[in-house]
MIZA-923150 format. One line per 10 residues: their letters; for each residue x, y, z of N, C-alpha, C, O. Coordinates in Angstrom, 2 decimals. Atoms other than C-alpha are relative to their C-alpha. Layout:
BEGIN
a> X Y Z X Y Z X Y Z X Y Z | ...
//
This chain:
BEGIN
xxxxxxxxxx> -0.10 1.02 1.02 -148.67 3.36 97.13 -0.50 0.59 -1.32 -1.18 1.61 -1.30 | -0.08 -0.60 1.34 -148.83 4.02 93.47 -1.26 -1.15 -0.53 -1.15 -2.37 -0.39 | 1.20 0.94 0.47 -152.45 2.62 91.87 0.46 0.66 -1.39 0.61 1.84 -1.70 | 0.34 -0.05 0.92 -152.13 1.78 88.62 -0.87 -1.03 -1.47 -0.59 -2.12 -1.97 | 1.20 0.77 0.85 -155.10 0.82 86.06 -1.07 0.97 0.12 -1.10 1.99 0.81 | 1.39 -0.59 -0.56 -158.78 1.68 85.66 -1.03 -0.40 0.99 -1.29 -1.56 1.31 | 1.39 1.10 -0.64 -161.84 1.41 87.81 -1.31 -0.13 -0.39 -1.87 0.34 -1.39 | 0.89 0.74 1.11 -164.61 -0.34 87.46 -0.60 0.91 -0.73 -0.84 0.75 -1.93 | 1.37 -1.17 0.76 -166.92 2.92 86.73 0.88 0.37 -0.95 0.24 0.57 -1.98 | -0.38 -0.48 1.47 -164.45 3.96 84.16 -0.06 -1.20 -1.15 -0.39 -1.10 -2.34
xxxxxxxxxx> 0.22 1.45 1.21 -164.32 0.19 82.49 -1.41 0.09 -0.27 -1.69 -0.10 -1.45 | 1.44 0.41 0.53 -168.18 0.12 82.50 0.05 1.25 -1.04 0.03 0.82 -2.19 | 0.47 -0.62 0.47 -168.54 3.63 81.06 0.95 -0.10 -1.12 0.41 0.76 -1.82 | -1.00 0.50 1.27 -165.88 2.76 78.18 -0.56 -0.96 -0.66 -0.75 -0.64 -1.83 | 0.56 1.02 0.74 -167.48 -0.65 77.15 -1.31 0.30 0.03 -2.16 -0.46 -0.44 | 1.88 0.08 0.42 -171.01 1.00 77.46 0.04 1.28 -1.22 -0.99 1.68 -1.77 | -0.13 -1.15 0.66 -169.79 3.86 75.34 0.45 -0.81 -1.56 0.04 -0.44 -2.65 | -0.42 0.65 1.21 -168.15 1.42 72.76 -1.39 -0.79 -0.68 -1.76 -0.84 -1.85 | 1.35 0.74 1.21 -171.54 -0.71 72.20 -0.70 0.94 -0.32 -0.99 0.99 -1.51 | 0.98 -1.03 0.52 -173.77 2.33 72.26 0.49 0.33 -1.82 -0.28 0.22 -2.78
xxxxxxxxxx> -0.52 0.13 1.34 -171.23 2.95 69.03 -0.38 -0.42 -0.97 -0.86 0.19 -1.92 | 0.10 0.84 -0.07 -171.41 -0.09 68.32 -1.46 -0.49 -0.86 -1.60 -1.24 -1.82 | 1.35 0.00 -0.02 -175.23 0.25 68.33 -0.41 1.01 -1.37 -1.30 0.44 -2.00 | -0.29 -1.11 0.31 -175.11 3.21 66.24 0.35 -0.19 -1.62 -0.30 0.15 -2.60 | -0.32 0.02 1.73 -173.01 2.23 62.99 -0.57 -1.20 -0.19 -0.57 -1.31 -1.42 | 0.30 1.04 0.77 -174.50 -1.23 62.58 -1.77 0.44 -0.34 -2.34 0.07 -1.37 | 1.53 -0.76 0.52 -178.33 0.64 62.58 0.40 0.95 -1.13 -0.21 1.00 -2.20 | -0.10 -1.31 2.00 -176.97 3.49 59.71 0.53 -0.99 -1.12 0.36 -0.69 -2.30 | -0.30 0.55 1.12 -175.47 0.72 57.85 -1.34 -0.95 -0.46 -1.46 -1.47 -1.57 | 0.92 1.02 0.06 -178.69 -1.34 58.41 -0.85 0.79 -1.27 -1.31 0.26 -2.28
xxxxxxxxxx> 0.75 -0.60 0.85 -180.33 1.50 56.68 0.44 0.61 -1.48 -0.19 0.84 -2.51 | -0.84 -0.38 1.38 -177.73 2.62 54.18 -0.24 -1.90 -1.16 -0.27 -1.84 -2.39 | 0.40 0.52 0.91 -178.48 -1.14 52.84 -1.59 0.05 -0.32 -1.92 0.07 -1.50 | 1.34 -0.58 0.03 -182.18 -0.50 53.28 -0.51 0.84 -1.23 -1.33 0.51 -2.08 | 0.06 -1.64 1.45 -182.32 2.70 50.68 0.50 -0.50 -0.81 -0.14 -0.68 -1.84 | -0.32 0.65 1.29 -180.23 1.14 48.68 -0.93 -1.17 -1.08 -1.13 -1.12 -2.30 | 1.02 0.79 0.96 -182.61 -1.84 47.70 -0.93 0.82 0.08 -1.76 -0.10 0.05 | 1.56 -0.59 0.87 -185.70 0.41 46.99 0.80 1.15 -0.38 0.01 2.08 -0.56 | 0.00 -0.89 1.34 -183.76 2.82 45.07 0.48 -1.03 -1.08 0.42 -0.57 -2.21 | -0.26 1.12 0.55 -182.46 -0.93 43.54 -1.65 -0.40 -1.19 -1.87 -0.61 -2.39
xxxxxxxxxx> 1.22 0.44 0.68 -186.22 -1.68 43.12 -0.93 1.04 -0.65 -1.58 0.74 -1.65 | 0.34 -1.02 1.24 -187.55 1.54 41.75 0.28 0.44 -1.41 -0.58 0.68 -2.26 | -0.41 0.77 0.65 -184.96 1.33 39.50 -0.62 -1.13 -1.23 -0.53 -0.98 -2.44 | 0.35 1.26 0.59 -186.42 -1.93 38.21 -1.35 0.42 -0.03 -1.63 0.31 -1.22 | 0.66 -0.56 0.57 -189.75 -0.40 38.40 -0.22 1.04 -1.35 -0.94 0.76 -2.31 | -0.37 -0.84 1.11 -188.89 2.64 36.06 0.25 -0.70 -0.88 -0.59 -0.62 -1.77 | -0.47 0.89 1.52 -187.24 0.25 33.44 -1.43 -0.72 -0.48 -1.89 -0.77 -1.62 | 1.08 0.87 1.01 -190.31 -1.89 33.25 -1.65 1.17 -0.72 -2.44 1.00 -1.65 | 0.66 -1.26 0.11 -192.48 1.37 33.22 0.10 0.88 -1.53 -0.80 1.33 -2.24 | -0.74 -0.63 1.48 -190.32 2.91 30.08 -0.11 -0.86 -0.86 -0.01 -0.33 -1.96
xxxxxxxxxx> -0.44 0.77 0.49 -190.25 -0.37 28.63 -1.75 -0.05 -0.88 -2.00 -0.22 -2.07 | 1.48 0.49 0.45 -194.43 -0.67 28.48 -0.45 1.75 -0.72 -1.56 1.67 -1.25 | 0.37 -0.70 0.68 -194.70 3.10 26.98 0.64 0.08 -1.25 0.11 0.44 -2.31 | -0.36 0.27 1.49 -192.52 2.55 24.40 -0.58 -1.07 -1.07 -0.83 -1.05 -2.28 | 0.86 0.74 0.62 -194.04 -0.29 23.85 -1.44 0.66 -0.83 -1.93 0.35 -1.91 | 1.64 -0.54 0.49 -197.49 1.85 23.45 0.17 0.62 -1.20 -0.61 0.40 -2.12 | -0.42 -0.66 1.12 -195.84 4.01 21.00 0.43 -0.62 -1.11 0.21 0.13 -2.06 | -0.08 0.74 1.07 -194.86 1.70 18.48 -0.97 -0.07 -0.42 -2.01 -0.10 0.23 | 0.87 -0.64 0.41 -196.53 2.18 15.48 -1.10 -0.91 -0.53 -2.22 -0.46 -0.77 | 0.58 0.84 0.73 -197.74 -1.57 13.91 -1.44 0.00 0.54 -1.87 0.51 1.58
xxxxxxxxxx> 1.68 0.06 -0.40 -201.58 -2.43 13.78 -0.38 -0.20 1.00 -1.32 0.43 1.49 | 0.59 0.93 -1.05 -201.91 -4.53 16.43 0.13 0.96 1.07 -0.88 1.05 1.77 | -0.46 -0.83 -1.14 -200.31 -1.97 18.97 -1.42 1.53 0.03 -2.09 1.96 0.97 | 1.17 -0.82 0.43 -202.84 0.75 17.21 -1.54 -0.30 0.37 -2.36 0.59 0.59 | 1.33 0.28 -0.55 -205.95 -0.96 18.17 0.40 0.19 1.46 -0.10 1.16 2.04 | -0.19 0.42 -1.62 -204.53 -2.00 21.93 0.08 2.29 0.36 -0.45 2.99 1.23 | -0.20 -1.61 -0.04 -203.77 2.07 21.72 -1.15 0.80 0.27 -1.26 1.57 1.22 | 1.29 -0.38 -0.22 -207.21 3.00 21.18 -0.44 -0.10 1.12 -0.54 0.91 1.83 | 0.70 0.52 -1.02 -208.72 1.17 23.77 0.93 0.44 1.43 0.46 0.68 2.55 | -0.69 -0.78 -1.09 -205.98 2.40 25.97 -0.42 1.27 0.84 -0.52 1.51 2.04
xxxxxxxxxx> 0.20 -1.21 -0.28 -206.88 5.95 25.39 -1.51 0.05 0.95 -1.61 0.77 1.94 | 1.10 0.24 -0.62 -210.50 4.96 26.50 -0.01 -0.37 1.54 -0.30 0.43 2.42 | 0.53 0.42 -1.48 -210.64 2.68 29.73 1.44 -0.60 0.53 1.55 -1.42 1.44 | -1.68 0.96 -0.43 -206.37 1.72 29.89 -0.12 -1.35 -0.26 -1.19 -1.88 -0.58 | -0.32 1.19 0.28 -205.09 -1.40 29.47 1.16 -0.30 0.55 1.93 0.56 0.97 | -1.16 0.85 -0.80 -202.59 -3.57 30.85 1.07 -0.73 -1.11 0.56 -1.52 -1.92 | -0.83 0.79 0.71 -199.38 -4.88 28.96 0.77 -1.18 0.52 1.62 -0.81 1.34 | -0.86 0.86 -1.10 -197.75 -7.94 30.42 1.61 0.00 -0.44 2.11 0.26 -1.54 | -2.06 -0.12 -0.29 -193.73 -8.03 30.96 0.21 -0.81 -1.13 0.84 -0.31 -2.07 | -0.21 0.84 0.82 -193.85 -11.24 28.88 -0.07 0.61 -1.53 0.57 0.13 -2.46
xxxxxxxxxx> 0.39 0.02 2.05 -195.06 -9.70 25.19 1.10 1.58 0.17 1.56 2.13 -0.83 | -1.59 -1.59 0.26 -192.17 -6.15 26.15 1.18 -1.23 -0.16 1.93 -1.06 -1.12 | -1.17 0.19 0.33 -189.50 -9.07 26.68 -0.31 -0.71 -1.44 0.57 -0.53 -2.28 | -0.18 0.17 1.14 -190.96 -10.88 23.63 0.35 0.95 -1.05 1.08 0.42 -1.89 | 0.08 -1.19 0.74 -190.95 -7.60 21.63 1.58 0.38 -0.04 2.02 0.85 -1.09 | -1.09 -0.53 0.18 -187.29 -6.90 22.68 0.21 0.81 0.67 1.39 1.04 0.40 | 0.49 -1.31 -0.93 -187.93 -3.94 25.22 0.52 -0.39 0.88 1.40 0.35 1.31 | -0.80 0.41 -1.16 -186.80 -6.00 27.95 0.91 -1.03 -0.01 0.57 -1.91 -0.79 | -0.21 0.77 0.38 -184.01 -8.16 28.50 -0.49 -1.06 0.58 -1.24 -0.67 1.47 | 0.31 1.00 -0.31 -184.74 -11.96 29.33 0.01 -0.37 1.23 -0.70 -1.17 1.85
xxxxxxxxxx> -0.57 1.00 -1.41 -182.78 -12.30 32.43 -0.18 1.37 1.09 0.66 1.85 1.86 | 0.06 -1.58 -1.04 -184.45 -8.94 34.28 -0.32 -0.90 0.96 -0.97 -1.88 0.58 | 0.45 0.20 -1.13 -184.90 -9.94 37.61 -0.57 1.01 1.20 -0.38 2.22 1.33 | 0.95 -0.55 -0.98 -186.90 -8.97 40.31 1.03 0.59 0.94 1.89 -0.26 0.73 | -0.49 -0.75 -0.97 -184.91 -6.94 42.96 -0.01 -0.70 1.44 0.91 -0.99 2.21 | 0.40 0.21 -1.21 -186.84 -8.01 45.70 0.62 -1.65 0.05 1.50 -1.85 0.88 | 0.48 0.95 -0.04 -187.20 -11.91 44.84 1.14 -0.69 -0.62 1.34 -1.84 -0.22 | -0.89 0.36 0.45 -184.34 -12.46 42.81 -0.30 -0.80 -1.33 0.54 -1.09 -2.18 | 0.53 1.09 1.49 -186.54 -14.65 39.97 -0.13 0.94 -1.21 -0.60 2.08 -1.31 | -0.25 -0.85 1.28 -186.00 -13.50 36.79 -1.94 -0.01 -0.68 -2.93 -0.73 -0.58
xxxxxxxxxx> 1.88 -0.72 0.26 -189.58 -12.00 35.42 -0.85 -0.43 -0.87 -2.07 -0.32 -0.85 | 0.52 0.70 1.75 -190.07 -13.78 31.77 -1.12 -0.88 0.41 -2.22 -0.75 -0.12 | 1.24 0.82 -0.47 -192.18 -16.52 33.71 -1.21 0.66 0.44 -2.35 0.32 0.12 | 1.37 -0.39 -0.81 -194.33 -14.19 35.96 -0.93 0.66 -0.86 -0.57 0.99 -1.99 | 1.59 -0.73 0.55 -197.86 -12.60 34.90 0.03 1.27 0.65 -0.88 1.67 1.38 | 0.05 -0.92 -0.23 -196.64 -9.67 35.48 -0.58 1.95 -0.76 0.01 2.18 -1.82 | 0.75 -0.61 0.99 -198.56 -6.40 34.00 0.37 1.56 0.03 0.35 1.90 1.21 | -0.04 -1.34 -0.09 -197.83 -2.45 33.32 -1.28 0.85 0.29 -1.48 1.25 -0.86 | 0.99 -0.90 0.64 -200.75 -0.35 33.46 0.25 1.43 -0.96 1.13 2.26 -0.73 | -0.40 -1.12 0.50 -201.15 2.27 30.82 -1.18 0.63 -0.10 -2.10 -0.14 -0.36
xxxxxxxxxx> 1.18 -0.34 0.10 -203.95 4.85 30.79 0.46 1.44 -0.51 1.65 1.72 -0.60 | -0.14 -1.55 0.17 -204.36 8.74 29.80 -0.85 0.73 0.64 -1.71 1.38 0.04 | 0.76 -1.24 -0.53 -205.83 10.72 32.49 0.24 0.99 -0.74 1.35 1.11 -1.26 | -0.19 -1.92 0.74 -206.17 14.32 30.87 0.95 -0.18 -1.06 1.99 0.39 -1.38 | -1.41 -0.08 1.65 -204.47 13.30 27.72 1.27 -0.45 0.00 1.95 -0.55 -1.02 | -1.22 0.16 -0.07 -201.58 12.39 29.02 0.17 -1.34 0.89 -0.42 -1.74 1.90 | -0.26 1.45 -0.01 -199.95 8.96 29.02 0.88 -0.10 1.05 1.88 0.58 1.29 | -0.37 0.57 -1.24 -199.34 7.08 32.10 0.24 -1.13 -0.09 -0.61 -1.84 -0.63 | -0.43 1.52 -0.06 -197.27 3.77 32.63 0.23 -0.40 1.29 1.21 0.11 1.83 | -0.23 0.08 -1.54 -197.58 2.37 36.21 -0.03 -1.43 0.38 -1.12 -1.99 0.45
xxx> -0.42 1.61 -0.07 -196.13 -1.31 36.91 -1.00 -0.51 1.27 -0.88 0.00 2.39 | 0.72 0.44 -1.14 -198.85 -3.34 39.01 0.70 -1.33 -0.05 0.94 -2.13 -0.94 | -0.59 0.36 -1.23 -197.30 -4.96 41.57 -1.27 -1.59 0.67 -1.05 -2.15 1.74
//
């Protein structure tokens, strides 16, 4: 007689071979979106980072005192007086959270270890 089809041990090892797959591309895509939001949110770090040394560098009075005192013991700039200033726009949002930033109390740090100027977004 003429058998034709598969058996079972070949059906199992076919549908255990397809989820392992299965298993396989939905974990690299899990992580390909993964990397993507924190190079999304670094990103959005860096901008607010660039945003609070330029800020430092501007040259008016007021920035000149906060400058001083910088060079001494650092200081903190909040998000709110870079987007008042123009540095940032209005509708930056958060990465993570999705709320746009103008409301939060959010702050840069800027300091000068060894002379040299540091901008580091606290979190």
């Amino acid at each position: 007689m003429d058998k034709k089809g598969f058996t079972l041990i070949e059906l199992v090892t076919t549908i255990g071979l397809m989820v392992l797959m299965g298993v396989i591309i939905v974990n690299n895509i899990t992580a390909l979106y993964s990397n993507q939001e924190e190079a999304t949110y670094q990103d959005f770090r860096k901008q607010l980072e660039n945003a609070a040394c330029t800020y430092i560098d501007l040259s008016d009075n007021e920035i000149k005192q906060l400058k001083s005192t910088c060079r001494t013991s650092g200081c903190d700039v909040a998000v709110k007086t870079l987007i008042e200033r123009g540095l940032l726009d209005e509708d930056v949002e958060d990465p993570w959270t999705g709320d746009i930033i103008g409301n939060e109390e959010l702050h840069v740090h800027i300091s000068y270890p060894d002379k040299e100027k540091t901008c580091e977004f606290q979190e």
